[in-house]
PyMOL Python script that loads the backbone (N, CA, C, O; Angstrom):
from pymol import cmd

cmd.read_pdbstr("""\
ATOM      1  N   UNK A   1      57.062  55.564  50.418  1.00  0.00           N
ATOM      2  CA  UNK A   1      58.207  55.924  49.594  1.00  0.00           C
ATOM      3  C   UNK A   1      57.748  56.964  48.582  1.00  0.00           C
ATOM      4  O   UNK A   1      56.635  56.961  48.054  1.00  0.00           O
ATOM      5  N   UNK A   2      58.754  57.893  48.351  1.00  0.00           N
ATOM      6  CA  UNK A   2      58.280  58.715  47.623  1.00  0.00           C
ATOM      7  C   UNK A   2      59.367  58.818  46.275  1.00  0.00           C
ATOM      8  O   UNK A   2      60.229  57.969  46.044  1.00  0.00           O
ATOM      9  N   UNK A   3      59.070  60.315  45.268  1.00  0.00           N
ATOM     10  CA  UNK A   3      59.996  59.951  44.365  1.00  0.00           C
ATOM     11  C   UNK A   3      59.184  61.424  43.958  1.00  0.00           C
ATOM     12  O   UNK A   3      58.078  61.850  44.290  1.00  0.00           O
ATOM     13  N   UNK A   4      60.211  61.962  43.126  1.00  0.00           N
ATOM     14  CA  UNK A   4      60.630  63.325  42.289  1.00  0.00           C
ATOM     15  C   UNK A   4      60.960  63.473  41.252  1.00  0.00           C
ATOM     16  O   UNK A   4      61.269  62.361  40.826  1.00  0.00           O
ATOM     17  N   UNK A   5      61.092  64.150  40.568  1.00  0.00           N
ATOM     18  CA  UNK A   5      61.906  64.508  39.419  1.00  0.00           C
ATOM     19  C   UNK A   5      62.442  66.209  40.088  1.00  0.00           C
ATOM     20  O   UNK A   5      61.802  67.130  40.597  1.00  0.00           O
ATOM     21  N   UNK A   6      63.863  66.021  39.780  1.00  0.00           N
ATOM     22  CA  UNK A   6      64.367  67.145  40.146  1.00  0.00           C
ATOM     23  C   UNK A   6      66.267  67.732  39.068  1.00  0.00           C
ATOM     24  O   UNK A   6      67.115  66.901  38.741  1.00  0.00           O
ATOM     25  N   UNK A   7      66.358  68.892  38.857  1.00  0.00           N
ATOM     26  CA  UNK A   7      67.330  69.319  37.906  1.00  0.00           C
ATOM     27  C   UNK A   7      68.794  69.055  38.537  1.00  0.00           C
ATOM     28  O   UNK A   7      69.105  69.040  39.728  1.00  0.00           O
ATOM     29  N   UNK A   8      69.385  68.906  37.706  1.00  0.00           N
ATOM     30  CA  UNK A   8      71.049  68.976  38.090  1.00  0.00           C
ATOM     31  C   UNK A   8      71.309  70.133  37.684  1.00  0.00           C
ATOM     32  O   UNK A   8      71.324  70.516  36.514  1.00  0.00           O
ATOM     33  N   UNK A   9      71.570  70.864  38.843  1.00  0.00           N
ATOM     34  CA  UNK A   9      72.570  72.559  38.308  1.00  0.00           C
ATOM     35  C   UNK A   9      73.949  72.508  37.911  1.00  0.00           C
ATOM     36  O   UNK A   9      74.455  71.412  37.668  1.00  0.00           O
ATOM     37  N   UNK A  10      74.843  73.934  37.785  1.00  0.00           N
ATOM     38  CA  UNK A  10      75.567  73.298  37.080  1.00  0.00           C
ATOM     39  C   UNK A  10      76.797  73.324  37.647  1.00  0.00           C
ATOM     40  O   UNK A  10      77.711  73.634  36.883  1.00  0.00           O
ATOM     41  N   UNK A  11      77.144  73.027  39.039  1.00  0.00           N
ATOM     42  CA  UNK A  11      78.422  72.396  39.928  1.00  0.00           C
ATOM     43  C   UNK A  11      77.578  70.925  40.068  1.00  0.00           C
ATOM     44  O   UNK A  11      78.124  70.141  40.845  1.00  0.00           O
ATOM     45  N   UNK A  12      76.422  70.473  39.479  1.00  0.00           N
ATOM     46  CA  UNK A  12      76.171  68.343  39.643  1.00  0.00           C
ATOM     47  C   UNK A  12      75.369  68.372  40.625  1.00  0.00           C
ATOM     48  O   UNK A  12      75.146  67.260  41.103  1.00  0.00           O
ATOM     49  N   UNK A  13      74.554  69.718  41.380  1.00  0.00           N
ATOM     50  CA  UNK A  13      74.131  69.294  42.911  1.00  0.00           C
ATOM     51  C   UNK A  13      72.285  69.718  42.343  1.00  0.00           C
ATOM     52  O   UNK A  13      71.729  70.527  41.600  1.00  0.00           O
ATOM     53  N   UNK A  14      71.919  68.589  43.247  1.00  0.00           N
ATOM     54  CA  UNK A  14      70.110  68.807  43.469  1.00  0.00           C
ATOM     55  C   UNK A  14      69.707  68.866  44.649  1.00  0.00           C
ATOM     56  O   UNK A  14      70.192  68.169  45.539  1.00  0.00           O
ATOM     57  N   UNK A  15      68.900  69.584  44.804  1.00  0.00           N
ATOM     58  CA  UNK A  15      68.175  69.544  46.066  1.00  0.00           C
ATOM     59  C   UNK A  15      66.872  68.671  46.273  1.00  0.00           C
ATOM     60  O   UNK A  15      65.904  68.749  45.517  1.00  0.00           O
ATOM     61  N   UNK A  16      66.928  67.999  47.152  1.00  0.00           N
ATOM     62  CA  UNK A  16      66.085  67.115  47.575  1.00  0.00           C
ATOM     63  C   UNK A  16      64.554  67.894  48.191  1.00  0.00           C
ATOM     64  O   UNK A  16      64.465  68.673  49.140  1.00  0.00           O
ATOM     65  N   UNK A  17      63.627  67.465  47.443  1.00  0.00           N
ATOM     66  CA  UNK A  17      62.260  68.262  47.960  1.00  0.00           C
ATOM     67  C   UNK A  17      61.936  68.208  48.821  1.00  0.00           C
ATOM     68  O   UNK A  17      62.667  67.412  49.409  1.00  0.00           O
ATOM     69  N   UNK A  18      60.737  68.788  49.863  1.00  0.00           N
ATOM     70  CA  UNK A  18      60.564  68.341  51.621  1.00  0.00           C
ATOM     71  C   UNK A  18      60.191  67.364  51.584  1.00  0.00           C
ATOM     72  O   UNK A  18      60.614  66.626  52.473  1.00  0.00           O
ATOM     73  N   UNK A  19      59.219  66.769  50.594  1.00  0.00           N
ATOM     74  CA  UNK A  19      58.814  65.500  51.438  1.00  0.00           C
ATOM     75  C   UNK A  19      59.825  64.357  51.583  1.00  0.00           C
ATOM     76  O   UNK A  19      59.804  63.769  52.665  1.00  0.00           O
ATOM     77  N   UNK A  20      60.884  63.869  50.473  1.00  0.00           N
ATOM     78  CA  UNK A  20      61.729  63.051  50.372  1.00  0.00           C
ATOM     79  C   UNK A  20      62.817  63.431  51.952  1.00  0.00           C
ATOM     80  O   UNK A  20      62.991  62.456  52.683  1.00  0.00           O
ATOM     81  N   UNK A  21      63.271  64.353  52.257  1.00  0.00           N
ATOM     82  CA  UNK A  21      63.688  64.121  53.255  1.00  0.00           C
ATOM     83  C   UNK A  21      63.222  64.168  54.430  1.00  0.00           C
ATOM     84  O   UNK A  21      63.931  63.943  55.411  1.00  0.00           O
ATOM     85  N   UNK A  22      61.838  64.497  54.515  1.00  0.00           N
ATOM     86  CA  UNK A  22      60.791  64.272  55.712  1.00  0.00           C
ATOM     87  C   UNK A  22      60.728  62.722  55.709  1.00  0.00           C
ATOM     88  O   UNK A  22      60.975  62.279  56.831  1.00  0.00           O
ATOM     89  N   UNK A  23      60.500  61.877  54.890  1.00  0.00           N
ATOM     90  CA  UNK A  23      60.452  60.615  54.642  1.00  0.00           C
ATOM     91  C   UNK A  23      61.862  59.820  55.211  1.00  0.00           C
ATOM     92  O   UNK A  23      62.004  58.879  55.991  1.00  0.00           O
ATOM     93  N   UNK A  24      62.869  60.689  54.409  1.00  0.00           N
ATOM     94  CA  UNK A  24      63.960  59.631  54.814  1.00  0.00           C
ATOM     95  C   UNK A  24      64.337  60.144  56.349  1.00  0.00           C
ATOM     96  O   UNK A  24      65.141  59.360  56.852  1.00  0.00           O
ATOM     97  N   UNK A  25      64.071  60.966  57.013  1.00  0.00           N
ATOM     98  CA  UNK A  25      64.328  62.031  58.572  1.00  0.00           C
ATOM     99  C   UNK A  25      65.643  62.252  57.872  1.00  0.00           C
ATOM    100  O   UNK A  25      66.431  61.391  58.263  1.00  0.00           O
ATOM    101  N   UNK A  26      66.188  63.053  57.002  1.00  0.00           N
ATOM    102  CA  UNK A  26      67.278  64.231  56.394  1.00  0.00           C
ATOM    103  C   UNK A  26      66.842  65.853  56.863  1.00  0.00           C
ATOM    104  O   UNK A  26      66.088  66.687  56.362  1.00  0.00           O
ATOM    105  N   UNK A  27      67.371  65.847  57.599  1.00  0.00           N
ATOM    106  CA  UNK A  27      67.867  67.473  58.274  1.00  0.00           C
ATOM    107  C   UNK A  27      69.128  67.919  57.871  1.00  0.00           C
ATOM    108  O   UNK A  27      69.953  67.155  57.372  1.00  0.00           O
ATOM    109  N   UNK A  28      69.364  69.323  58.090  1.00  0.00           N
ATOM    110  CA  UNK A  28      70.278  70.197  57.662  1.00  0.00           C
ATOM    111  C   UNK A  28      71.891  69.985  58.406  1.00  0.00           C
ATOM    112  O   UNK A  28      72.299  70.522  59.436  1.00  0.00           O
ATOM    113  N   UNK A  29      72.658  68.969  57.451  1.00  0.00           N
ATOM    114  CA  UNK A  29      74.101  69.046  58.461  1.00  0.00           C
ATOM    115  C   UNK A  29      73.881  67.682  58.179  1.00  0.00           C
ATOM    116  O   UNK A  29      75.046  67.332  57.991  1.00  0.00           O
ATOM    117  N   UNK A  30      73.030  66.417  57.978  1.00  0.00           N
ATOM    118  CA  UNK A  30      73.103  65.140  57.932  1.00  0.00           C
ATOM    119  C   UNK A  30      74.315  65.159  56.668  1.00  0.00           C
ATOM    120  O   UNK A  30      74.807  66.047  55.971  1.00  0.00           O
ATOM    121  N   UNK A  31      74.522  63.467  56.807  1.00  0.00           N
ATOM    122  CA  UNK A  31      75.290  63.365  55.951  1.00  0.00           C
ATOM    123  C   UNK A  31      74.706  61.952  55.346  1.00  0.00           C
ATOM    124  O   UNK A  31      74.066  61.163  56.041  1.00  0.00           O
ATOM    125  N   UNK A  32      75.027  61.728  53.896  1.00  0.00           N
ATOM    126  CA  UNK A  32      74.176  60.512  52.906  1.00  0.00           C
ATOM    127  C   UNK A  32      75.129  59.812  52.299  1.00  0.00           C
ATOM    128  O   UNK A  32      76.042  60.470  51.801  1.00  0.00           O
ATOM    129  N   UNK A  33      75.161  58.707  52.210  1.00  0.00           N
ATOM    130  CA  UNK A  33      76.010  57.869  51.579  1.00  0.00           C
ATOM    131  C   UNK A  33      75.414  57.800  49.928  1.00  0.00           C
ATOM    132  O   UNK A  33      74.188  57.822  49.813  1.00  0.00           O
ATOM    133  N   UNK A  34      76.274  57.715  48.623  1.00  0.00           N
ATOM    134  CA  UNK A  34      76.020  57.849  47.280  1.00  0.00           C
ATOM    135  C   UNK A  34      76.642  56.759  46.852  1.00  0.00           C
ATOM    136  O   UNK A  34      77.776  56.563  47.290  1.00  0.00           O
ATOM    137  N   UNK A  35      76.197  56.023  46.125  1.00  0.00           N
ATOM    138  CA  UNK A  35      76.718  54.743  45.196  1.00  0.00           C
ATOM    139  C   UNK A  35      75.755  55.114  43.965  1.00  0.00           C
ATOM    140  O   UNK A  35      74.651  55.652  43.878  1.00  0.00           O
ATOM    141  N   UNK A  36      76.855  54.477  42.880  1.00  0.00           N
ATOM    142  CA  UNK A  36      76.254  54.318  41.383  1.00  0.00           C
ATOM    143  C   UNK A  36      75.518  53.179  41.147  1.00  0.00           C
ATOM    144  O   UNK A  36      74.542  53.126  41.895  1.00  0.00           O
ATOM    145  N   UNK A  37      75.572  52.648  40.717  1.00  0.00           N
ATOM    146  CA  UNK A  37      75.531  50.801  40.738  1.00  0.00           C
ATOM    147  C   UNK A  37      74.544  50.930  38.994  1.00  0.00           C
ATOM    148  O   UNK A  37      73.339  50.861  38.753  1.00  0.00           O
ATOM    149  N   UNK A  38      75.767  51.139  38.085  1.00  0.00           N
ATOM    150  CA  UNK A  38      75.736  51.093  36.563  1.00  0.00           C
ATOM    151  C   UNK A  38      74.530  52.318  36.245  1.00  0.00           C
ATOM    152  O   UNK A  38      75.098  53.397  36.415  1.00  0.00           O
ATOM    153  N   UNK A  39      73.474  52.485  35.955  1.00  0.00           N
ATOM    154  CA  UNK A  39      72.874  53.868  35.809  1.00  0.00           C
ATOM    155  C   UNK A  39      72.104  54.671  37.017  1.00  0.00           C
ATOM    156  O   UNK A  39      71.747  55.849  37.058  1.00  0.00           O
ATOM    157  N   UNK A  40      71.980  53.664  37.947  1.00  0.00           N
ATOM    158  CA  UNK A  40      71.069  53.532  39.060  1.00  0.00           C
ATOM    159  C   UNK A  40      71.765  54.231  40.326  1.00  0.00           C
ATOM    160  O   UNK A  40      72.591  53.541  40.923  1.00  0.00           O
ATOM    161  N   UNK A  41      71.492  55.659  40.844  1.00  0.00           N
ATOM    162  CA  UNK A  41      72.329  56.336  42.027  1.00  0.00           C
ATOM    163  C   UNK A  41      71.260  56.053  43.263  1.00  0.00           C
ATOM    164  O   UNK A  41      70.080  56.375  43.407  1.00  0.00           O
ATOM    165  N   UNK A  42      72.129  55.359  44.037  1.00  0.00           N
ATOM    166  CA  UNK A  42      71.700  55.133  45.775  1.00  0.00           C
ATOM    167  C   UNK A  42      71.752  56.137  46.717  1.00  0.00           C
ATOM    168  O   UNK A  42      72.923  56.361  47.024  1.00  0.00           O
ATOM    169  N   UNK A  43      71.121  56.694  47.183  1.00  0.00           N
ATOM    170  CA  UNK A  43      71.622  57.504  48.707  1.00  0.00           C
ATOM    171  C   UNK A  43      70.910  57.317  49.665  1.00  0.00           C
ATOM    172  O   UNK A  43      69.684  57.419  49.707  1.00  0.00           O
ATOM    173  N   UNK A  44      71.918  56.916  50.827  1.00  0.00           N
ATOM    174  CA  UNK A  44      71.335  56.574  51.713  1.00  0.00           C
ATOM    175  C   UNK A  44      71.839  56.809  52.741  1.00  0.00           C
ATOM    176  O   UNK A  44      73.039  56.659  52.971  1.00  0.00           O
ATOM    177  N   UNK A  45      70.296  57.562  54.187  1.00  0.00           N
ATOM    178  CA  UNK A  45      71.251  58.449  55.112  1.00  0.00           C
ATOM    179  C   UNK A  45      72.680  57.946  56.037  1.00  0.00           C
ATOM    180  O   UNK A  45      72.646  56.751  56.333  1.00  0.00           O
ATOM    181  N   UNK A  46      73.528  58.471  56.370  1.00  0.00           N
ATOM    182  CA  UNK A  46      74.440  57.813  57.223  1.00  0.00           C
ATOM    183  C   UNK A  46      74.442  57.920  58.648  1.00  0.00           C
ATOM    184  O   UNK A  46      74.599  59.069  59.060  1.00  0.00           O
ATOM    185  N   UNK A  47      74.313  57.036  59.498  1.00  0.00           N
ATOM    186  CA  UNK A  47      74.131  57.793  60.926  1.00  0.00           C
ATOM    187  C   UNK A  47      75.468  58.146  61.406  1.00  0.00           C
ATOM    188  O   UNK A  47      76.337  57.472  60.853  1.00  0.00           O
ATOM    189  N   UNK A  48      75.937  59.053  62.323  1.00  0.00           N
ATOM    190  CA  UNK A  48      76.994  59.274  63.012  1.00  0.00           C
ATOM    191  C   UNK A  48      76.942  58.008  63.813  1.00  0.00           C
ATOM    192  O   UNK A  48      76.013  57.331  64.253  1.00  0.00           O
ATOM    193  N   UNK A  49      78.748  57.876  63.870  1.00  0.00           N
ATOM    194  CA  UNK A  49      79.114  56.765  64.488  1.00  0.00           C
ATOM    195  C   UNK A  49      78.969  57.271  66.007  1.00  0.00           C
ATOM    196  O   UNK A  49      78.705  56.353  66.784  1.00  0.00           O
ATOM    197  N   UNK A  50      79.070  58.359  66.502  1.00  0.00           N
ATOM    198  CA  UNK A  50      78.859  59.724  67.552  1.00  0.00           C
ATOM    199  C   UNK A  50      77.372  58.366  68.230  1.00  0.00           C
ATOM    200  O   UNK A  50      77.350  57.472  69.076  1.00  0.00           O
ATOM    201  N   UNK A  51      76.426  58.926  67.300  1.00  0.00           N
ATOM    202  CA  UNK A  51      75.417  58.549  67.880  1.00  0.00           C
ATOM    203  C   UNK A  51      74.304  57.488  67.659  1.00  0.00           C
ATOM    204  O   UNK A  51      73.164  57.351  68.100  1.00  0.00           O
ATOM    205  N   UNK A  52      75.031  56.845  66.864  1.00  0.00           N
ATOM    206  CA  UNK A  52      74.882  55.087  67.262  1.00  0.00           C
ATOM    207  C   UNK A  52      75.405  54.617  68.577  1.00  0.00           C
ATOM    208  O   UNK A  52      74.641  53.855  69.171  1.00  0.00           O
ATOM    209  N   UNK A  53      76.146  54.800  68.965  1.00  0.00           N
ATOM    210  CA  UNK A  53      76.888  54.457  69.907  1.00  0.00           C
ATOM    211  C   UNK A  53      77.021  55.336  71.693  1.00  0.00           C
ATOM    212  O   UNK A  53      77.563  54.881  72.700  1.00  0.00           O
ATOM    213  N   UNK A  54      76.371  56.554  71.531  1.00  0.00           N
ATOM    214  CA  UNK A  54      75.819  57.056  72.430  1.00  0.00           C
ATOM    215  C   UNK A  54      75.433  56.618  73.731  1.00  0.00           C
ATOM    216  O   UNK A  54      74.357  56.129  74.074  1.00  0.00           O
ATOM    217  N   UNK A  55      76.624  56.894  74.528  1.00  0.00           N
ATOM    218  CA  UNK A  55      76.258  55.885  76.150  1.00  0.00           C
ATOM    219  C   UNK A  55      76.269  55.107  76.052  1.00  0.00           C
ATOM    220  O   UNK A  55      75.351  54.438  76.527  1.00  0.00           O
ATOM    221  N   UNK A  56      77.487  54.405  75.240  1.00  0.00           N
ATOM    222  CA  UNK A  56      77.801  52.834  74.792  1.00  0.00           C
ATOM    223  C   UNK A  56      78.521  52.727  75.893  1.00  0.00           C
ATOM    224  O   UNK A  56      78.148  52.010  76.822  1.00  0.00           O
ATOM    225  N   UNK A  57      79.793  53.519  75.931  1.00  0.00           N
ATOM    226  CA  UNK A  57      80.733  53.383  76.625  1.00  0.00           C
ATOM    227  C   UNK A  57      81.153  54.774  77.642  1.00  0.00           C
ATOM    228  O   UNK A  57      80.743  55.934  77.700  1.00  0.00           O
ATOM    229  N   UNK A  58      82.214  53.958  78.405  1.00  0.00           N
ATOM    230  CA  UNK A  58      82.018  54.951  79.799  1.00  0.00           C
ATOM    231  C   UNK A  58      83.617  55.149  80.154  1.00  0.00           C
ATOM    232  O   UNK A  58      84.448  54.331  80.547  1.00  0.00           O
ATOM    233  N   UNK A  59      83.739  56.801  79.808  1.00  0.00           N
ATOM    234  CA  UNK A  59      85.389  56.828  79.733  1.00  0.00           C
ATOM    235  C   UNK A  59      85.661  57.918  81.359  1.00  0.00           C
ATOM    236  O   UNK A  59      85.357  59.013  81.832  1.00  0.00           O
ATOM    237  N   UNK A  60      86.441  56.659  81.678  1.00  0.00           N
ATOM    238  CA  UNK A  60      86.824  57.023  83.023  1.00  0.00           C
ATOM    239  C   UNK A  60      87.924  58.174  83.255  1.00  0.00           C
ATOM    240  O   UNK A  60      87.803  58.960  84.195  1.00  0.00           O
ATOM    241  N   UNK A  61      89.004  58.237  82.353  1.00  0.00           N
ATOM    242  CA  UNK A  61      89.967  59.094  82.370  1.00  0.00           C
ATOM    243  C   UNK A  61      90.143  60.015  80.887  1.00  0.00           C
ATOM    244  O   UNK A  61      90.343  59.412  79.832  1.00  0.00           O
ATOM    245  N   UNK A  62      90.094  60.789  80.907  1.00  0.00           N
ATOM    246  CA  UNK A  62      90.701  61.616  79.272  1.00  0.00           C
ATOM    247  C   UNK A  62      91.868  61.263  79.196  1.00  0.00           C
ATOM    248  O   UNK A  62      92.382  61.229  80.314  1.00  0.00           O
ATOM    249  N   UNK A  63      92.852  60.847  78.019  1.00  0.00           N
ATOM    250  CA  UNK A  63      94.142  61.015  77.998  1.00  0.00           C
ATOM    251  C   UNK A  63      94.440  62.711  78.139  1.00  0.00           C
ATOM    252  O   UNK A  63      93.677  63.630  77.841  1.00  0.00           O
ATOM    253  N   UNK A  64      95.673  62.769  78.640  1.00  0.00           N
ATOM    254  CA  UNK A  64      96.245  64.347  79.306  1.00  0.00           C
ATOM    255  C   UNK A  64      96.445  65.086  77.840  1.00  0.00           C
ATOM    256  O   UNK A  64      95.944  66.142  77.451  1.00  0.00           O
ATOM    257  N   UNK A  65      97.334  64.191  77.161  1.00  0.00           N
ATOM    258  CA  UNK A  65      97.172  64.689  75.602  1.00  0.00           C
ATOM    259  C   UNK A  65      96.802  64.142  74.920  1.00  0.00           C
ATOM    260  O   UNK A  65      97.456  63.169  74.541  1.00  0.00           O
ATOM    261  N   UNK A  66      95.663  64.398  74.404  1.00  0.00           N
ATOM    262  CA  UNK A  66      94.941  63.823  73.257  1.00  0.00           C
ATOM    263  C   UNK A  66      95.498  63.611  72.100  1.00  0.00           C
ATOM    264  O   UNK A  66      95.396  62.490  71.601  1.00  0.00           O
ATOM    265  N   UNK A  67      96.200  64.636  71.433  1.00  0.00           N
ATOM    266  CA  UNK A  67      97.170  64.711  70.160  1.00  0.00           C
ATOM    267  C   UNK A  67      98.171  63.327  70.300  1.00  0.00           C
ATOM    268  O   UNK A  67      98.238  62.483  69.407  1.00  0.00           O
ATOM    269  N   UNK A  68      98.900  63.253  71.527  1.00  0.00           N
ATOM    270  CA  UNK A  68      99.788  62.338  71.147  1.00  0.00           C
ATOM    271  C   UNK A  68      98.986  60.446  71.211  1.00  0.00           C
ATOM    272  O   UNK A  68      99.402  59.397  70.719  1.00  0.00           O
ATOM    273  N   UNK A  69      97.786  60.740  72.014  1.00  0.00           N
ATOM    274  CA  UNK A  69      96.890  59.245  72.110  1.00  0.00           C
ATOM    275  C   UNK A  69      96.380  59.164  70.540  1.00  0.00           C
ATOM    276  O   UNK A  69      96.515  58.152  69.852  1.00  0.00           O
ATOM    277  N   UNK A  70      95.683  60.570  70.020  1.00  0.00           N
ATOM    278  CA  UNK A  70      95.277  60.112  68.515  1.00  0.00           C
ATOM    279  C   UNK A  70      96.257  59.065  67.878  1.00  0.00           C
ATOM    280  O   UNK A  70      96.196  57.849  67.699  1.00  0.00           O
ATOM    281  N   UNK A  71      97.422  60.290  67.543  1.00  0.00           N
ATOM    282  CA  UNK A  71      98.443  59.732  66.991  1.00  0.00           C
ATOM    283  C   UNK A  71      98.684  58.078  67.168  1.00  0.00           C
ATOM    284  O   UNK A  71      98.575  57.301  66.219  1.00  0.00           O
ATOM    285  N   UNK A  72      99.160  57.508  69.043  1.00  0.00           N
ATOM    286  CA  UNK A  72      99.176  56.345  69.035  1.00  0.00           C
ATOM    287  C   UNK A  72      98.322  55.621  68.238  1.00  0.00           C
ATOM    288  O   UNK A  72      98.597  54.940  67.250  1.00  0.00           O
ATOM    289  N   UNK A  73      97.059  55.871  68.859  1.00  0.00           N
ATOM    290  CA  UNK A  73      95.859  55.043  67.960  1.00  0.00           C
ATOM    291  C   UNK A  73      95.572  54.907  66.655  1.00  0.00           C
ATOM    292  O   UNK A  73      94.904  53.929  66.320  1.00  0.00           O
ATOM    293  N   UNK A  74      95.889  55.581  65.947  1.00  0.00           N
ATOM    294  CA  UNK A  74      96.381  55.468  64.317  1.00  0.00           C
ATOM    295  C   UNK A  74      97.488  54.842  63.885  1.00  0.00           C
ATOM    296  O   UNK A  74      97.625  54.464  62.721  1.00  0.00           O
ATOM    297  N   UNK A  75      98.272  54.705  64.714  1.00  0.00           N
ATOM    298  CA  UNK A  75      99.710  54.376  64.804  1.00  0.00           C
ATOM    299  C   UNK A  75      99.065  52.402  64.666  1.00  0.00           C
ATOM    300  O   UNK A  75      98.966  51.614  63.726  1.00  0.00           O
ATOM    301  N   UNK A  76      98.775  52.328  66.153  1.00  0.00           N
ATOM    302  CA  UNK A  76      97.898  50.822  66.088  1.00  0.00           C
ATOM    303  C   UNK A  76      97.573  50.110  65.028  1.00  0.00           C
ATOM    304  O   UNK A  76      97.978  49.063  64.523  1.00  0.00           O
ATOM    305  N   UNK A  77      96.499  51.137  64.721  1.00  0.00           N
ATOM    306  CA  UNK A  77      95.381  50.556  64.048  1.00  0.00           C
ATOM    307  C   UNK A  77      96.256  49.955  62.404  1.00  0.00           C
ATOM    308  O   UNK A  77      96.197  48.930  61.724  1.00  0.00           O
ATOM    309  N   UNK A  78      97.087  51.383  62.326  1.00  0.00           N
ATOM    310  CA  UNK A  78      97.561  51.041  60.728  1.00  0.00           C
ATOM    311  C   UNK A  78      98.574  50.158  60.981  1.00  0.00           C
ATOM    312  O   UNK A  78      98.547  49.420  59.996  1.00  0.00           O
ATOM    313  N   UNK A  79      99.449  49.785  61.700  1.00  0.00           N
ATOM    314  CA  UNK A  79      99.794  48.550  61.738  1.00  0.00           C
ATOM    315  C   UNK A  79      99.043  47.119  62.176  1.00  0.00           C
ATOM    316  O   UNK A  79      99.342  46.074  61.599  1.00  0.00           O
ATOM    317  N   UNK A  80      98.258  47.148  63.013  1.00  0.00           N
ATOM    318  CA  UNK A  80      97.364  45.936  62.412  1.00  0.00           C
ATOM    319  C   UNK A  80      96.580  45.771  61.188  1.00  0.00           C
ATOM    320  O   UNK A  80      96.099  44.662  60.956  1.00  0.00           O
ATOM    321  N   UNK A  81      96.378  46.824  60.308  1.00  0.00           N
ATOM    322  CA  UNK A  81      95.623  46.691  59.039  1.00  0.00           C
ATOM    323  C   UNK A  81      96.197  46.595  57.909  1.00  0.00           C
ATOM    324  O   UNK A  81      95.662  46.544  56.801  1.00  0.00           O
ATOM    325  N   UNK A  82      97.912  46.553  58.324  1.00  0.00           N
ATOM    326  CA  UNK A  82      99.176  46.064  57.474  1.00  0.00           C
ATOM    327  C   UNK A  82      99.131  44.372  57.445  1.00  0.00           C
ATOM    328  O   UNK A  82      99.121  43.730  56.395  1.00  0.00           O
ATOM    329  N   UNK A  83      99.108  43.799  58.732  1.00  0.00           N
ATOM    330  CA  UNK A  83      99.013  42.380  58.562  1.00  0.00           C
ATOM    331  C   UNK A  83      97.998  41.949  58.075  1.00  0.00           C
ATOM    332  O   UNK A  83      97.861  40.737  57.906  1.00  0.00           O
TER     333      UNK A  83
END
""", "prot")
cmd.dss("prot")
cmd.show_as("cartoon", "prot")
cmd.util.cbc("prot")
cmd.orient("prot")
């Protein structure tokens, strides 16, 4: 584990030094989850749900239109997350 001291510029953003993201495997395009938790800031990398799941599953047909399956499937989901 490693650790830094590093500046806040002045849009709030720091850059993380090489070794800290050699350590955590942070490459260019990742994305990090941020929590406060009272003075104390967390980040921690996020994996794509893409590729966790990678050759999980095996899709036999594309829907013809995708736009209107999104739609359904949001449609679903937010009514079961109403009950």
């Amino acid at each position: 584990m490693g650790s830094a001291i590093v500046k806040i510029d002045e849009k709030g953003r720091v850059v993380l030094p090489k070794n800290i993201r050699e350590t955590a495997n942070l490459k260019e395009g990742n994305y990090v989850t941020i929590k406060a938790e009272g003075k104390t800031i967390i980040m921690e990398p996020t994996e794509p749900v893409a590729d966790k799941y990678y050759g999980a599953f095996k899709v036999t047909k594309w829907p013809e239109n995708m736009d209107e399956f999104i739609v359904e499937v949001i449609n679903k989901w937010w009514s079961l997350k109403a009950t």
